[in-house]
N, C-alpha and C positions, 0 to 999 in steps of 0.2 A: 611241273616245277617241283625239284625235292625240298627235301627240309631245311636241307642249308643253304639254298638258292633264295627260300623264301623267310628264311632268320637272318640271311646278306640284306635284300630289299627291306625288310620292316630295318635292321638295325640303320642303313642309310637312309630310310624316312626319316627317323627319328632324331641321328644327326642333323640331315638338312632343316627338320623341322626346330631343332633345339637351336642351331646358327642362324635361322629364321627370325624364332621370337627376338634371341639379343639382339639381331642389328634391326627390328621393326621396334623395337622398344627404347633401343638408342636411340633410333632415327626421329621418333614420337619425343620424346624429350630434348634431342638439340629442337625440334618445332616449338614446342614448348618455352624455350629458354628462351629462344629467339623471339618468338613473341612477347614475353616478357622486358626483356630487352628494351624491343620498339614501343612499347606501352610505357616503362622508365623515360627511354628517348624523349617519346610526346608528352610526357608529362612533363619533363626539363623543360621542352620548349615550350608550354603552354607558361608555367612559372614564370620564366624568362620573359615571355612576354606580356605579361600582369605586371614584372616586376619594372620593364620598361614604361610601360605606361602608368605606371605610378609616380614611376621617375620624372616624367615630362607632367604630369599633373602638377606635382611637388616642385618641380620648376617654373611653371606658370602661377604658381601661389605664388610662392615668394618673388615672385616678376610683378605681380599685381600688388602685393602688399607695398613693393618698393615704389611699386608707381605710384599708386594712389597716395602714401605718404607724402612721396616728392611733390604730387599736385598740390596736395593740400597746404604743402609748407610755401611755397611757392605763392599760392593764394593768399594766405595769411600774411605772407611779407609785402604781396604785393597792397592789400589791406591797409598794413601797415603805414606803409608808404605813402599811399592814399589818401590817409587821415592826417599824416605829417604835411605832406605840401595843402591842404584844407587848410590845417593852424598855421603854415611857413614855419615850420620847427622842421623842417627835414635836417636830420643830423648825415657826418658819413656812414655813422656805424648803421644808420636805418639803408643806405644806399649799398653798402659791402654785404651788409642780411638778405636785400634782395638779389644782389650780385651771386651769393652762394646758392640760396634756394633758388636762382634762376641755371645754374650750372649742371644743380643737383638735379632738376628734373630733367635739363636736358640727357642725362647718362643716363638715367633711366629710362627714357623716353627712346632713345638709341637701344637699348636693351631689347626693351619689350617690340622693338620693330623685327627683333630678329628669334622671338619666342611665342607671339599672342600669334592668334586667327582673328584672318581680315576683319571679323565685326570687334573685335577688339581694339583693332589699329587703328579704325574709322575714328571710333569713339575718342582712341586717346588722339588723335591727331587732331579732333575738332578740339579739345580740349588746352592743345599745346597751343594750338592758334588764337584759342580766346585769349589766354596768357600772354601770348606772346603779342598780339594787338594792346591789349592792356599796359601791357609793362611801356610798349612805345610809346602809347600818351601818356603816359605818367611819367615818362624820361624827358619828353618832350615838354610836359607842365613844368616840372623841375626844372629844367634848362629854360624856361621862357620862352621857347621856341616853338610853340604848338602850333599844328597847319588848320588851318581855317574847319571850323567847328569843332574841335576838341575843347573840349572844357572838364572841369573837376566833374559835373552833373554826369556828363557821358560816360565818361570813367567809372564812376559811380555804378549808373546803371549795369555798362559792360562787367564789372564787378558780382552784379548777383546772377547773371547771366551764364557767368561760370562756375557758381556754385549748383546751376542746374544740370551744366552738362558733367559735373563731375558725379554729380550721381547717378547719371545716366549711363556713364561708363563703369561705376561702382556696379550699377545694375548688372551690366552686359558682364563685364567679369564675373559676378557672382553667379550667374546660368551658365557661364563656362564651364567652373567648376563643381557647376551639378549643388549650386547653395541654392537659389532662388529658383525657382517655375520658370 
């Protein structure tokens, strides 16, 4: 091989090899980017998905605050009402207070049917039914038309009855959201 056959061969090593490194060094850095990229991507979507479930957390709060308010207003009116037909002083306006606090929980109670998990529904559904038994004898004592063994006594009773299962459902919402054991 002469000298210039073999300064032809080295110089087109050195070409191919200098065309070589740029596109092995480009091609190393689009890998690079791209990686980078999908690591951005999965971290969007990990965010994104923290940030949904924050969301539905923060929705069942405030599903629960409104409920359990609504329960308790509810009770307290029905209380109220209670202790009126006891003395025979039931006014309208004690009848129109139960009428809204019985309204009010019902839209909440509507709500949270389509927001809580099933041990939450249970809870609030035994809840809406003690209430809602309640409210009929006591509709019933008011009107004079009460079915055979209703009395103020039973009512009564039924009365502290739901002040237990509302804290049983206080309970059960509060381990929902990661408050209680």
């Amino acid at each position: 091989m002469s000298s210039s056959t073999s300064a032809l061969v080295i110089a087109l090593v050195g070409i191919i090899g200098t065309l070589a490194s740029a596109l092995l060094t480009q091609r190393s850095a689009s890998s690079n980017t791209l990686r980078e990229l999908e690591r951005a991507d999965q971290q969007r979507r990990e965010e994104r998905g923290h940030q949904t479930k924050q969301a539905i957390v923060e929705a069942r709060r405030s599903c629960y605050v409104a409920l359990n308010i609504a329960a308790r207003l509810y009770q307290t009116a029905l209380t109220n009402y209670l202790i009126a037909i006891r003395s025979g002083a039931v006014t309208d306006e004690i009848r129109i207070d139960v009428d809204e606090m019985r309204r009010g929980h019902r839209a909440r109670d509507a709500e949270a049917q389509m927001l809580v998990p099933d041990d939450v529904l249970i809870a609030a559904g035994k809840v809406n039914s003690h209430l809602s038994i309640l409210y009929g004898i006591l509709r019933r004592l008011d009107l004079g038309e009460p079915e055979p063994g209703e009395t103020i006594e039973m009512a009564a009773e039924l009365r502290v009855g739901t002040w237990e299962l509302l804290a049983a459902m206080r309970t059960i919402m509060r381990r929902d959201l990661g408050i209680a054991p």
